[in-house]
N, C-alpha and C positions, 0 to 999 in steps of 0.2 A: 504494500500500500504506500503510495507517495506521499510524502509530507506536504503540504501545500507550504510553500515558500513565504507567505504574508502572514503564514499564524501566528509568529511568534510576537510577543510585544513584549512593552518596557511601558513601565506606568511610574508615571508621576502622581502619587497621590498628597493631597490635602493642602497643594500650594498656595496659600494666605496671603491673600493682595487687598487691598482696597481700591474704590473707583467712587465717580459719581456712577450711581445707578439707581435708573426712577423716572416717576414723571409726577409725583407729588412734590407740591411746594418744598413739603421738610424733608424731601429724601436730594432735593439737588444741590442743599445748602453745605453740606457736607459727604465729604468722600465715605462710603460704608464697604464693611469688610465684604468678601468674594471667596469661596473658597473650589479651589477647582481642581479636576481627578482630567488626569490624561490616562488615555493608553494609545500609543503608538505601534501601529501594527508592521510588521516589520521583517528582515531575513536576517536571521542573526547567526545562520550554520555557518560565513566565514571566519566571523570576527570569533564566535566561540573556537572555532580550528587553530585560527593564528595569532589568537590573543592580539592583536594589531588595533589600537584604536580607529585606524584611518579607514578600517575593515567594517565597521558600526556605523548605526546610526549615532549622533552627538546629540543625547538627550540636555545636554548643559546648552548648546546654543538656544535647541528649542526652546527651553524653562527658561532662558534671556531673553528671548524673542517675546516670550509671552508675559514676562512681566514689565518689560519697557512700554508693549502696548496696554496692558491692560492698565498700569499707574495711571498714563494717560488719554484714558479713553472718559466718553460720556455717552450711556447707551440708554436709553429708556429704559429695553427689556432684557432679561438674564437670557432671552433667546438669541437677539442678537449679538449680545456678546459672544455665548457661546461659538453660533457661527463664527465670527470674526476671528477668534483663537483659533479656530480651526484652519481657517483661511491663510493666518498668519506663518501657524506650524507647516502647510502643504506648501505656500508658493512659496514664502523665505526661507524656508531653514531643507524643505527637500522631503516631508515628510508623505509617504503616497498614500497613507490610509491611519485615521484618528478618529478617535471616541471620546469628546469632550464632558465631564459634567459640569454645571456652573452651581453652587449652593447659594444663595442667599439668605444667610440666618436672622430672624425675629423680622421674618418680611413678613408673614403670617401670625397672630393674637394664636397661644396657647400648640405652638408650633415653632421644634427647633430651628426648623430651615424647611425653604422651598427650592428643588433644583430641577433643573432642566437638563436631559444629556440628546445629546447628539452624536450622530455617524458621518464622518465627511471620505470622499475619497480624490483625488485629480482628478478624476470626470468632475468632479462638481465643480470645480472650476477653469474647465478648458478651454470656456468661451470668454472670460476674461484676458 
């Protein structure tokens, strides 16, 4: 049985950013915390072979990528943000297939967090 070559991932879990995010008066006055889960789908049977970083995906550029823009971003909804991390991770940093979640905690009364996850892959952005 073949291994499918995109199985393998690498996850970034619980990376802690703040942003403006919202569209209520009190939610744009101040930057509120984000907390956000990657998995990057990926082939990782060379760089496991030759131990070679330049053989891997660079989970570090991505996690820079994503929090340069997310400091400074201003998005309404925790959806579009999501997408746009995704967007960020495929066309800058080279990533061909991602799983974003977005949390926003005490966005919901008697509720830790409300979150949003998304599937992106290079088709979804080839006509850009």
């Amino acid at each position: 049985m073949a291994v499918r070559r995109d199985s393998d991932r690498i996850t970034i879990h619980a990376l802690r950013l703040r942003c403006l995010i919202g569209f209520s008066e009190h939610e744009l006055k101040d930057k509120q915390d984000v907390i956000i889960h990657m998995t990057l789908f990926t082939d990782l049977h060379k760089g496991g072979e030759t131990d070679d970083p330049n053989d891997i995906l660079n989970y570090r550029t991505v996690n820079k990528a994503v929090i340069r823009h997310v400091e400074s971003s201003h998005y309404k909804t925790v959806e579009a943000l999501a997408a746009n991390i995704a967007k960020v991770a495929i066309l800058e940093c080279g990533v061909s297939h991602i799983e974003v979640t977005v949390e926003k905690p005490g966005a919901l009364r008697f509720a830790d967090s409300v979150s949003v996850t998304i599937e992106r892959t290079t088709s979804d952005f080839e006509a850009l």
